[in-house]
C-alpha positions in Angstrom: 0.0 0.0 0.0 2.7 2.6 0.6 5.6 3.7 -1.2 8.9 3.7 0.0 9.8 7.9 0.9 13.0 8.8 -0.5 15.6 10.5 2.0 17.4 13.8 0.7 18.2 16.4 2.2 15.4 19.0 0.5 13.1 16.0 2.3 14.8 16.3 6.0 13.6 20.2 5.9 10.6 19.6 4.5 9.8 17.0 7.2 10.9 19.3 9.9 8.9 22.9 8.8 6.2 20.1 8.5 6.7 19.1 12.3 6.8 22.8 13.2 3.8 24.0 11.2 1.7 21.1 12.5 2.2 22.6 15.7 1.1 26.1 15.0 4.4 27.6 14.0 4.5 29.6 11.1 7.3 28.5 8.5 7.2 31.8 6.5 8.1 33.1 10.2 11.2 31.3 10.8 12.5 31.1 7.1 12.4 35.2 7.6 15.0 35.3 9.6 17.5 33.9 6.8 20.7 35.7 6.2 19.7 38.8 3.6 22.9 38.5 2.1 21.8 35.0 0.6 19.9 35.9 -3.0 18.1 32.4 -2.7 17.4 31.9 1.0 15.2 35.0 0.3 13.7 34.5 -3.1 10.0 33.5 -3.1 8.9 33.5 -6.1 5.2 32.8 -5.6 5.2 35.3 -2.8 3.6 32.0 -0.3 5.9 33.3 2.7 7.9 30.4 2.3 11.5 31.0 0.6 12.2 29.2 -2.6 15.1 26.9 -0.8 12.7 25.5 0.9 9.9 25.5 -0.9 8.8 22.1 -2.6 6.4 23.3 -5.1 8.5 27.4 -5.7 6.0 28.6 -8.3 2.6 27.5 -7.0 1.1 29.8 -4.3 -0.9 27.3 -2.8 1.2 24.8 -2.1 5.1 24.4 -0.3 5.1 21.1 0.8 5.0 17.5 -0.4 5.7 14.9 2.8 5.9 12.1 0.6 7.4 13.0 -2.1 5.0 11.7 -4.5 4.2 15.4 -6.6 0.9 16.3 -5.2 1.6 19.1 -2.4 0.0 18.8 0.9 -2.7 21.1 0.5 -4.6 18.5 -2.1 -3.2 15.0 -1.2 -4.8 12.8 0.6 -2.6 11.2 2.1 0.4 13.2 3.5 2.7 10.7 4.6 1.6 7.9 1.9 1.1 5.7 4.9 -2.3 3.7 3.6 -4.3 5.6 6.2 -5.9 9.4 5.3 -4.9 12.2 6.8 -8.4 13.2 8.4 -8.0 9.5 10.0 -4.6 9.8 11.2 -3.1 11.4 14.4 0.4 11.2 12.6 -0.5 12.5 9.3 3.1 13.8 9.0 4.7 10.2 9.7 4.7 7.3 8.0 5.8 5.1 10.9 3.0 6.2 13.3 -1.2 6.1 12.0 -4.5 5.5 13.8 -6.6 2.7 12.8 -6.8 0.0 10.6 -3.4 0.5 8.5 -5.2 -1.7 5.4 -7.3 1.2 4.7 -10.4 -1.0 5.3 -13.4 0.6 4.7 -16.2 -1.8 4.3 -19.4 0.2 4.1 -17.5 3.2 2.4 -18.4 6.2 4.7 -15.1 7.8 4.8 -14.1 6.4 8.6 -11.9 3.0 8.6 -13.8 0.2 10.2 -11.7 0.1 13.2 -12.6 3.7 13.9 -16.6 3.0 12.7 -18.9 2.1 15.5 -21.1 0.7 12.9 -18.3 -0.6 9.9 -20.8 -1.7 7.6 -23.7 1.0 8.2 -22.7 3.9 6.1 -25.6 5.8 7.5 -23.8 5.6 11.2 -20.5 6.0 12.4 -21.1 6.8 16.1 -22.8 5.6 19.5 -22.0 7.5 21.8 -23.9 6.0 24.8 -22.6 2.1 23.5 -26.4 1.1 23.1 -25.6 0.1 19.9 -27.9 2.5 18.1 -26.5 5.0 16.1 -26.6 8.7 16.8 -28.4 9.3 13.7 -31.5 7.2 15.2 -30.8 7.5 18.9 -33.3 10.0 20.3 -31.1 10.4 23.4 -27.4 10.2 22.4 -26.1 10.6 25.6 -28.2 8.1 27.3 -28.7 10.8 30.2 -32.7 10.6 30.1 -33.3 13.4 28.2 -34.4 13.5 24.8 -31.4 15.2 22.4 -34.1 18.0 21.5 -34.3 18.9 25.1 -30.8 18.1 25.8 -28.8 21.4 26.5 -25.9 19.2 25.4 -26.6 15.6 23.8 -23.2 14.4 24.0 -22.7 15.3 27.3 -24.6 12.6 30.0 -23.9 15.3 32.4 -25.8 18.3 30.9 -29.4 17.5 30.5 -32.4 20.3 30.5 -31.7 24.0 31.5 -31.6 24.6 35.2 -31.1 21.4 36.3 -34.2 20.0 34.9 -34.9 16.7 34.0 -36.7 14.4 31.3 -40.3 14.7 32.0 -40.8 11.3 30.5 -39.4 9.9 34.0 -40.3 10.1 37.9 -37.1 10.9 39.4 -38.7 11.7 42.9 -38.7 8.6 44.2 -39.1 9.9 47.8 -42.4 12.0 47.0 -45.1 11.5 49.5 -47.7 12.3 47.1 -47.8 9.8 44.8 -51.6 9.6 43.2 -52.3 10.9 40.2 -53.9 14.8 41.1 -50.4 15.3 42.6 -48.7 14.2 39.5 -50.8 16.8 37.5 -50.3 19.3 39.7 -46.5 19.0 39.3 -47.0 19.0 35.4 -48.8 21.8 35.5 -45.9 23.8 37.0 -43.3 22.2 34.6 -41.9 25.1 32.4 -43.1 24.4 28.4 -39.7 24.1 26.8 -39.2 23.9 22.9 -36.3 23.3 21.0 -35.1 24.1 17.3 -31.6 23.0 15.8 -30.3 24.8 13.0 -27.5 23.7 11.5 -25.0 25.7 9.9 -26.1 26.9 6.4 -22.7 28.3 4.9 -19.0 28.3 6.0 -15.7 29.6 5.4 -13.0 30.9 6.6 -10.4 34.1 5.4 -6.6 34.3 5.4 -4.9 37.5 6.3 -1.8 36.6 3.9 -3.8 35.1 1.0 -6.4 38.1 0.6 -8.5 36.8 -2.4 -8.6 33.7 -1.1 -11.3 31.7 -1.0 -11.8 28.5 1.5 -15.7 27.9 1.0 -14.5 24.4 0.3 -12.5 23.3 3.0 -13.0 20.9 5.1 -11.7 22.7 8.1 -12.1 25.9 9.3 -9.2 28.1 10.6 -9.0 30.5 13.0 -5.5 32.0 14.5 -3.6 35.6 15.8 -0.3 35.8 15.3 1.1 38.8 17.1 4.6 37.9 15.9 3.2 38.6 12.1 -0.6 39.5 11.9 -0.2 38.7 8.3 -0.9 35.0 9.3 -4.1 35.9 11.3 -7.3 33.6 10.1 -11.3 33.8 10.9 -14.1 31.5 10.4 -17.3 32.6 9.4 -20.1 30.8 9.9 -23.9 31.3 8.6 -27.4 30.4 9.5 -30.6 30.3 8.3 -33.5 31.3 10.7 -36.4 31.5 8.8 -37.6 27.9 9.8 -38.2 29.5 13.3 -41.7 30.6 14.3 -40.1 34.1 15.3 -43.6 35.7 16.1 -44.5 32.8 18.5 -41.4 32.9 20.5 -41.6 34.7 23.9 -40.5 33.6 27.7 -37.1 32.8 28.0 -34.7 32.0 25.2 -31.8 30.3 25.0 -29.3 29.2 22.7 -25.8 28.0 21.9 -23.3 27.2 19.3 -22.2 23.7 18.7 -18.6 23.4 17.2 -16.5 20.3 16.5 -13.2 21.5 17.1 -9.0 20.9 17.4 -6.4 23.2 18.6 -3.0 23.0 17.5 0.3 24.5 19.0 2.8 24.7 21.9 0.2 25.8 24.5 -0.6 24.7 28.5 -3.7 27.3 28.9 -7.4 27.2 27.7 -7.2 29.4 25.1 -9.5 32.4 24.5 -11.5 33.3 21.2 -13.8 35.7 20.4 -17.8 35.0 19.3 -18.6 38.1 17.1 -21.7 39.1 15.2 -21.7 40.1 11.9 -23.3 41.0 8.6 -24.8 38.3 7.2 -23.9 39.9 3.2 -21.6 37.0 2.3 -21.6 34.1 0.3 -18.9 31.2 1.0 -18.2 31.1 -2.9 -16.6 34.4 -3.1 -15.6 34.8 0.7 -12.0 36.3 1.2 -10.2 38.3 3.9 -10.5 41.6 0.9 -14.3 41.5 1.4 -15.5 40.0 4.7 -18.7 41.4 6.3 -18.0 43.9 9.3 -18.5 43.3 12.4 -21.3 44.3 14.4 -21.3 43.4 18.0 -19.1 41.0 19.9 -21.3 38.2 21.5 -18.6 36.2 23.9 -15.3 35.3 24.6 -15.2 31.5 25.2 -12.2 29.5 26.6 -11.3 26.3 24.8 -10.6 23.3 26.6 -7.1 22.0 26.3 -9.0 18.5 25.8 -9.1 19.6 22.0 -5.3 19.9 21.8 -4.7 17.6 18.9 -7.8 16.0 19.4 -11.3 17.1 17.9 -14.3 17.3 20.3 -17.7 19.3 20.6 -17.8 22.0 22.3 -20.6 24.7 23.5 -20.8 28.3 23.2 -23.6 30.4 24.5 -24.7 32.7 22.1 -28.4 34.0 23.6 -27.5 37.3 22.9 -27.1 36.8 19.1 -30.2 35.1 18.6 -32.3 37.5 21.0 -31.3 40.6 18.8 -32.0 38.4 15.3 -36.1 38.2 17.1 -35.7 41.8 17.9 -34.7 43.0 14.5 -36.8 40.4 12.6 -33.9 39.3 10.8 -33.5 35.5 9.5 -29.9 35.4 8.6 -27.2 35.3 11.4 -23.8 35.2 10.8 -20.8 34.6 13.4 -17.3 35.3 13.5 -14.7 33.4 15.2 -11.4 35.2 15.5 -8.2 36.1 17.6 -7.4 33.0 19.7 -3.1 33.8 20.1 -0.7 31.9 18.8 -2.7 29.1 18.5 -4.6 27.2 15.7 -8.4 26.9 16.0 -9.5 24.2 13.4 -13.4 23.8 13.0 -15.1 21.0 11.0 -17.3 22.4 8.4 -20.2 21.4 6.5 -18.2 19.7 3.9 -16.4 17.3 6.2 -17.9 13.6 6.1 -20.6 14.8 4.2 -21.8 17.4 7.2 -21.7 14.7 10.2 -19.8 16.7 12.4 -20.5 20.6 11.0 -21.6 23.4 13.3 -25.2 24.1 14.8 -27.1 26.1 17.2 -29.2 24.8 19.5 -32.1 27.7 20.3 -34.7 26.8 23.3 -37.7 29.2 24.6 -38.9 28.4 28.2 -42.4 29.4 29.1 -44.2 29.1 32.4 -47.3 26.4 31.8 -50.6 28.5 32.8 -52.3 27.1 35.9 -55.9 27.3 35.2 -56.8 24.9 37.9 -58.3 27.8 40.2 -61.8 29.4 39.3 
């Protein structure tokens, strides 16, 4: 299945500005610093940020690396390493002694995820279980197996996190020690149960800009970037992120609302603290076809600054952010589009699943809830 990688010593650097970009530092950064009296060490000819002596592909903006040697650059191939296993599968996409997973490439139902990383290897329409009740997450009405319904669930991967305020699934009598235990008194508590409802939107476009690459566009990507670099700014990325809220009943939305932004995330660099990135509103007048860094829609407001657990260093996971605000302006002005910006986390790669990764299973979504008091109309 894989090649054998020829040794030289164009491939040693490549391997190691490969090691050191993996882990958030910026090659154009280091290859700056090369003595200005060498014509070559500073050429770069495509004007990438990477010099031409270390450039594998000199004369092609979009590409400065090929792992494997094999003459597709990193950017488009595959497989980095030429390894057997896929990049978006492997932990060591970078080495070709290290992967995750069934090294064969075995794929048996053809869904993208190698069978020994597929909960379900020959159900394309399921790769996860997250409770281990061996229903899928795509049929499982309670993922986390916590006892409350996903569309109630504040977070359904989460056992956890159930209903807001500590609620629980009204399906069950958790009370075990209640005294009053006939029917009126069950009513009666009923009637005092909040009347939640839940929408999900999921994300409707995506995107993300490159401060470096101006006319850009990454509507296509399969991961979203977000980074500062205070060393060189010119490396700075956002994600944008769309949705569509005409589905909700706006006018019949009152009481208490609620909502937050799912994201399947990874963070990438030499960090030991949570870092912190900014939620932002924006205008929604953007398309992820022509998205770039020239033309991005301004900002309006900025919603939340959210830490991100150091449990995504290398290694994707969901993760909640509370955007009530957002969505409580969007009812206030009427508005159906919303549009959110995720920017500035320092120093440190931000990478976001989007919409076009495994066919949408893991892209971003909000999770909106109104609460209303139920109306006791038990007295005269």
């Amino acid at each position: 299945m894989s090649k054998k990688i020829k040794t030289s010593r164009l491939a040693t650097a490549l391997s190691f500005m490969t090691l050191l970009s993996a882990c958030g530092v910026e090659t154009a950064e280091l290859v700056g610093n090369q003595n200005p009296d060498n014509t070559r060490a500073m050429l770069d000819s495509d004007n990438d940020g990477v010099k031409d002596s270390l450039d594998a592909f000199p004369h092609d903006a979009s590409e400065f690396l090929d792992t494997d040697r094999d003459g597709l650059g990193n950017n488009i191939d595959p497989d980095d390493d030429n390894d057997g296993v896929i990049d978006e599968l492997d932990l060591f996409p970078l080495d070709a002694t290290k992967s995750v997973g069934d090294t064969s490439g075995v794929d048996s139902d053809n869904d993208g995820i190698s069978d020994s990383e597929d909960d379900f290897p020959n159900n394309e329409d399921e790769i996860l279980d997250s409770d281990g009740d061996g229903i899928g997450n795509n049929q499982d009405a309670d993922d986390d197996n916590d006892g409350v319904l996903d569309n109630q669930d504040m977070n359904p991967l989460d056992p956890n996190v159930g209903m807001p305020n500590g609620g629980t699934d009204n399906s069950t009598d958790g009370n075990a020690n209640d005294n009053m235990n006939n029917e009126e008194s069950d009513q009666a508590d009923d009637s005092q149960q909040p009347t939640l409802t839940t929408w999900t939107i999921n994300v409707s476009q995506d995107s993300y800009v490159h401060k470096k690459n101006p006319e850009s566009i990454f509507g296509d990507s399969e991961n979203l970037l977000s980074k500062l670099t205070n060393t060189n700014n010119n490396y700075s990325r956002e994600t944008y992120l769309q949705f569509d809220l005409s589905t909700l009943p706006m006018d019949e939305i009152t009481g208490d609302v609620t909502a937050e932004l799912f994201i399947h995330q990874k963070l990438t660099g030499n960090i030991n603290a949570d870092p912190v990135i900014n939620i932002n509103l924006t205008e929604a007048d953007w398309n992820e076809d022509v998205l770039t860094w020239d033309n991005k829609p301004a900002t309006r407001d900025t919603v939340t600054q959210a830490s991100i657990s150091l449990d995504s260093l290398d290694n994707s996971v969901w993760q909640a952010i509370p955007v009530s605000s957002a969505i409580i302006k969007m009812l206030d002005e009427g508005d159906t589009q919303l549009s959110l910006s995720l920017s500035n986390p320092e120093n440190v790669m931000l990478s976001v699943s989007s919409k076009e990764y495994h066919s949408g299973v893991f892209a971003a979504y909000l999770k909106i809830q109104s609460s209303q008091p139920s109306i006791d109309d038990s007295d005269p």
